[in-house]
C-alpha positions as CSV (number, residue, x, y, z in Angstrom):
1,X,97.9,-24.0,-2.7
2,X,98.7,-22.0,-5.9
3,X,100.4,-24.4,-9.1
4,X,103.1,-22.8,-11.2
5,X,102.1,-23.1,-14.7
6,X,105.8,-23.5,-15.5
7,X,107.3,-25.9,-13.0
8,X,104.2,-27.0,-11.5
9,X,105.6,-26.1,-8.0
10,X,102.8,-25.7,-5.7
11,X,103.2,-22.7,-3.9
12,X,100.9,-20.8,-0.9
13,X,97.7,-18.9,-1.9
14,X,98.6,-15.7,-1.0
15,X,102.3,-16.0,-3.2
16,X,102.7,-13.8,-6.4
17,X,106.1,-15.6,-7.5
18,X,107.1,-19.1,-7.8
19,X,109.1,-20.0,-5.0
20,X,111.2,-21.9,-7.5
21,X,111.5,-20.6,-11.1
22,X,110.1,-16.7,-10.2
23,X,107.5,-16.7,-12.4
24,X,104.6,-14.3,-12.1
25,X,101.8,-17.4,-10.9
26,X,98.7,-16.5,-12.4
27,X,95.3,-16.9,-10.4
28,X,92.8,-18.8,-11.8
29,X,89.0,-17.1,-10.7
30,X,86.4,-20.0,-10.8
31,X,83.4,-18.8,-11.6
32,X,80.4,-19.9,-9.6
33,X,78.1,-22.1,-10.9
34,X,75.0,-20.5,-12.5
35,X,72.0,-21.0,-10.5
36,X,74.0,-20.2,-7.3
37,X,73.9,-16.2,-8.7
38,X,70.8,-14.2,-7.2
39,X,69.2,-12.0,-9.3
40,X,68.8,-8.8,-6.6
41,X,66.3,-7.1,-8.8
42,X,64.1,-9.9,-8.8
43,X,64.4,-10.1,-5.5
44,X,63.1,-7.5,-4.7
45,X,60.5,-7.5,-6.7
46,X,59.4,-11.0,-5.6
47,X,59.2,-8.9,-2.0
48,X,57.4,-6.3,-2.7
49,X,54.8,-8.4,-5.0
50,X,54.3,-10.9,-1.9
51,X,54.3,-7.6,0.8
52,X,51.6,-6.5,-2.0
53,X,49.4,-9.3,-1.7
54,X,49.7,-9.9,2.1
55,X,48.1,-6.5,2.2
56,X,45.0,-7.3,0.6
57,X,45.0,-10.8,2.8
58,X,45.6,-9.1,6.1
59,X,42.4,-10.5,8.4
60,X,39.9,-8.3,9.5
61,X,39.3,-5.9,12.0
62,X,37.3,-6.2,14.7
63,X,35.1,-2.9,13.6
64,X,34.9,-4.8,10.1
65,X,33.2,-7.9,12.1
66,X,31.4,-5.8,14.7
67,X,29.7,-3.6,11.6
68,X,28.9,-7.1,9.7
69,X,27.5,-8.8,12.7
70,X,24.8,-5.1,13.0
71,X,23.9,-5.3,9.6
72,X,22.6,-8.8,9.8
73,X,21.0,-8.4,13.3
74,X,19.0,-5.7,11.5
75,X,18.3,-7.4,8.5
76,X,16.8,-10.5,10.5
77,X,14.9,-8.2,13.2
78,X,13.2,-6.1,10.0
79,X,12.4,-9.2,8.2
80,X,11.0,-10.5,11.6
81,X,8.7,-7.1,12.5
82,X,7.3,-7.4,8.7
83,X,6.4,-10.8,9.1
84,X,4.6,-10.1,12.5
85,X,3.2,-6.7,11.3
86,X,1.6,-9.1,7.9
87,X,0.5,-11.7,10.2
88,X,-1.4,-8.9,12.8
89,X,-2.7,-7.1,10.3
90,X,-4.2,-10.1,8.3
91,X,-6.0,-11.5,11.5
92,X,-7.0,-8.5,12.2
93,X,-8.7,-7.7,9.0
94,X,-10.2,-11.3,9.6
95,X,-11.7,-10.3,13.0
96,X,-13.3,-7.0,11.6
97,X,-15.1,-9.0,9.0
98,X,-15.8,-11.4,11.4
99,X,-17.7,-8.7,13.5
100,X,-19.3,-6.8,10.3
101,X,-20.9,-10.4,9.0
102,X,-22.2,-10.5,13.0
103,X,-23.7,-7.3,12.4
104,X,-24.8,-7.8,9.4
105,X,-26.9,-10.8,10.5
106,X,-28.3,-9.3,13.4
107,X,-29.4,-6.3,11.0
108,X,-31.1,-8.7,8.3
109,X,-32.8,-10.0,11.9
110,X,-34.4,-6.3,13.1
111,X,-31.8,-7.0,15.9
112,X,-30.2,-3.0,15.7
113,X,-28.6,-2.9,18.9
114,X,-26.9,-6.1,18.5
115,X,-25.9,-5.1,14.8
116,X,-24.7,-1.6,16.9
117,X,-22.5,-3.7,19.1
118,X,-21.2,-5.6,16.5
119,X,-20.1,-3.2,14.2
120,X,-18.8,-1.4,16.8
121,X,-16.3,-4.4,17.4
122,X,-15.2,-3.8,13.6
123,X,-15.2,-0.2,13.6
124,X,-12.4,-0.8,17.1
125,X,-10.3,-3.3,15.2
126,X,-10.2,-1.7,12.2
127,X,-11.0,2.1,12.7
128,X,-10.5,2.8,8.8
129,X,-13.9,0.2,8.0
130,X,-16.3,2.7,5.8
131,X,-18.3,-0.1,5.3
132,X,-18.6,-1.1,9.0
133,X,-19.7,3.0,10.1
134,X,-22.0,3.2,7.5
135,X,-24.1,-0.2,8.2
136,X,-23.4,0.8,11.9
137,X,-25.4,4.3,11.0
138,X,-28.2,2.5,9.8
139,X,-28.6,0.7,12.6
140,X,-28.8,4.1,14.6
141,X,-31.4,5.3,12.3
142,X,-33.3,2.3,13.0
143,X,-32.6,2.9,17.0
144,X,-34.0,6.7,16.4
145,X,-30.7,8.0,17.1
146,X,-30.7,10.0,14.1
147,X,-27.5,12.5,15.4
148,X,-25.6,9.0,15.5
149,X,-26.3,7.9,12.6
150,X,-25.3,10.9,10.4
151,X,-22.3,11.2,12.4
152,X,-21.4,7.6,11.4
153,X,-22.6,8.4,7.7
154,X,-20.0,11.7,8.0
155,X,-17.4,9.4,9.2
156,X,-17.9,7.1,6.0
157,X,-18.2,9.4,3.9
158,X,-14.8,10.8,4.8
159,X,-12.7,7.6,5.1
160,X,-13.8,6.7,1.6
161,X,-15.7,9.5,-0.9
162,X,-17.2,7.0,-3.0
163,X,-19.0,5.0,-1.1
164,X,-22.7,5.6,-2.4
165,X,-24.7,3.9,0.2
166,X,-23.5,6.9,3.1
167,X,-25.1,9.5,1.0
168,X,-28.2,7.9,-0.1
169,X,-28.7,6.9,3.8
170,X,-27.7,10.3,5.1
171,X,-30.1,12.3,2.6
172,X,-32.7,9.8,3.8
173,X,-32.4,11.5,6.7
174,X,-32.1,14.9,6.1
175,X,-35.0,14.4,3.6
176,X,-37.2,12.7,6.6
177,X,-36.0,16.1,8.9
178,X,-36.9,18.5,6.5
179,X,-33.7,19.4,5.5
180,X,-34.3,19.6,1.5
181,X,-31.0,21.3,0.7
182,X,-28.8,18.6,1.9
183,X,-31.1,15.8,0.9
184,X,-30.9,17.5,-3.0
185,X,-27.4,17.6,-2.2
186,X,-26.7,14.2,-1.0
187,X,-28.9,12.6,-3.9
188,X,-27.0,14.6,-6.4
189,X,-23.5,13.6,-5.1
190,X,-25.5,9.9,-5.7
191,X,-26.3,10.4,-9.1
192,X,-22.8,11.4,-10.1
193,X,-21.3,8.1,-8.8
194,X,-23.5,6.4,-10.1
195,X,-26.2,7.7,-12.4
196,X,-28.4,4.3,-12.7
197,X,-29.7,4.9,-9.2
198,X,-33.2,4.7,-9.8
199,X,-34.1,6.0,-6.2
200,X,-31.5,8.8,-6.3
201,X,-33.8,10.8,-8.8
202,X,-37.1,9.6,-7.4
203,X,-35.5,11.0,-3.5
204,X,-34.3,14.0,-5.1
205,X,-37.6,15.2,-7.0
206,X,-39.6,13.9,-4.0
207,X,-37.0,16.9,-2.3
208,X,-37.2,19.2,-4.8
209,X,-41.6,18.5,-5.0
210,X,-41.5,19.4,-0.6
211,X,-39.4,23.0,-1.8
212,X,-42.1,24.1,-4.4
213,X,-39.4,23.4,-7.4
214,X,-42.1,21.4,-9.3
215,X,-40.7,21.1,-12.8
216,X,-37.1,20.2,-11.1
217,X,-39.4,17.4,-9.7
218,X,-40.7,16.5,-12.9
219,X,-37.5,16.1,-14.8
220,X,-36.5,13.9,-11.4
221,X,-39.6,11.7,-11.9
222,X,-39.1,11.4,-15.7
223,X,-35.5,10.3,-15.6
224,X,-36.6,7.8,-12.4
225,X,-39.7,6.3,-14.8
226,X,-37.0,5.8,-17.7
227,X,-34.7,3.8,-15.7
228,X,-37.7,2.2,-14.2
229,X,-40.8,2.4,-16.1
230,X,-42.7,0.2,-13.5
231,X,-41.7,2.3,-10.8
232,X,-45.5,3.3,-9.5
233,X,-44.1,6.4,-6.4
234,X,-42.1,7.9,-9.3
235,X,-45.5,8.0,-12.0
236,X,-47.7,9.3,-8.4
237,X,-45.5,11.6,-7.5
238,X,-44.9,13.2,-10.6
239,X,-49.0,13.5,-11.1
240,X,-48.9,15.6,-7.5
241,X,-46.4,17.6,-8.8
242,X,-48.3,18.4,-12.4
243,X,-51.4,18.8,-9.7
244,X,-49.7,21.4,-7.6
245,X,-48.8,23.4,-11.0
246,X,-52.2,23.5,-11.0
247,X,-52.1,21.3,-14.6
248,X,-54.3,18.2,-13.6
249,X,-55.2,17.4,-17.0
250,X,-51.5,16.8,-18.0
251,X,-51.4,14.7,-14.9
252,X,-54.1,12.6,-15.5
253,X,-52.9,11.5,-18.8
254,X,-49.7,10.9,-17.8
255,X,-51.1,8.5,-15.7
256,X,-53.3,6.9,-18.1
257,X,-50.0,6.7,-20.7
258,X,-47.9,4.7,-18.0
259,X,-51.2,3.1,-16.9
260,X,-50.2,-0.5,-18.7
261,X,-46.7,-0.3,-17.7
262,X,-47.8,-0.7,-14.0
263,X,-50.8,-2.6,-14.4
């Protein structure tokens, strides 16, 4: 009902006059309280902010999962095959040795085919043993089986260029076959490892005394007597090589020089 400000007749809601004076009734608007009004803008806002962050906290995928679940299968079965690979190759290392100190033994003991065997068992775990061929070739050469044992010394000498031992053994042989050349050259490659080898220059003038290059054998003997001045082949065979240049005198007192040295 709708008051008249005038008469204070209540009239309908919907009536413009008062049904009793006519006067114009005016219509009070109440205003709704405050926090009832809704800020649209915000609304909206507040919407698209939480559709925003719902996006980025959607759960995920099944390829997400399936590619996570690979990448740590992998990880685990690499980790696992390094593990085992380590573990293999360390027992295997300690099996070669194994076998090289058995060979070893048996060689110190004159016992060459069981030092063949032996190192044989190192060489087949461990095909990369210099080491292991080269003691093996010894063996061989102490068997007579001379081819064997420079194809062992060959085989050391490739799998690792610096091993000394493989050359001084393998000119040994050459130099026992008369193959001078290769002996010279073996006992030179010896010398430029490592020149304190005594026997490298007494081998290699020996060589170079057997091809007639005397004074090559000379300086060889000289250089073996400095490193080892109680070294008696190295003063002998230096006095056959001042013989066979036909200067016996200088030999003799060569000889005679070094005489208390070897005494």
């Amino acid at each position: 009902m709708l008051k008249c400000n005038q008469c204070g007749t209540e009239n309908p809601d919907v009536a413009k006059y008062c049904c009793v004076c006519a006067m114009p009734i005016q219509q009070t608007i109440t205003e709704p309280p405050r926090e009832s009004i809704i800020d649209l803008d915000s609304v909206q806002t507040n919407i698209a902010d939480s559709s925003t962050n719902r996006s980025y906290e959607k759960p995920e995928t099944n390829l997400v999962k399936t590619t996570r679940f690979i990448v740590f299968t992998v990880g685990i079965l690499f980790f696992f095959i390094c593990v085992v690979y380590a573990f293999t190759t360390y027992q295997n290392a300690t099996s070669a040795s194994s076998w090289y100190e058995r060979g070893t033994t048996a060689s110190n003991n004159k016992d060459y085919k069981a030092a063949i065997t032996a190192y044989s068992s190192a060489i087949e775990i461990n095909p990369r043993y210099a080491e292991a061929y080269n003691n093996r070739g010894f063996a061989y050469k102490k068997n007579g089986q001379l081819d064997l044992a420079i194809a062992d010394y060959n085989h050391a000498i490739a799998l690792n260029p610096q091993l000394v031992m493989a050359y001084i053994n393998r000119g040994a042989i050459y130099q026992d076959r008369g193959q001078f050349d290769q002996a010279i050259t073996d006992f030179t490659k010896v010398i430029a490892l490592d020149p304190r080898i005594v026997g490298a220059y007494s081998s290699r003038g020996i060589a170079y005394y057997k091809k007639g290059q005397y004074d090559q054998a000379i300086t060889d003997f000289d250089q073996a007597i400095a490193l080892d001045p109680r070294l008696a082949l190295a003063y002998a065979s230096r006095g056959a090589a001042f013989n066979s240049k036909g200067e016996l005198y200088l030999a003799r007192k060569k000889c005679i020089e070094w005489q208390p040295k070897i005494a």
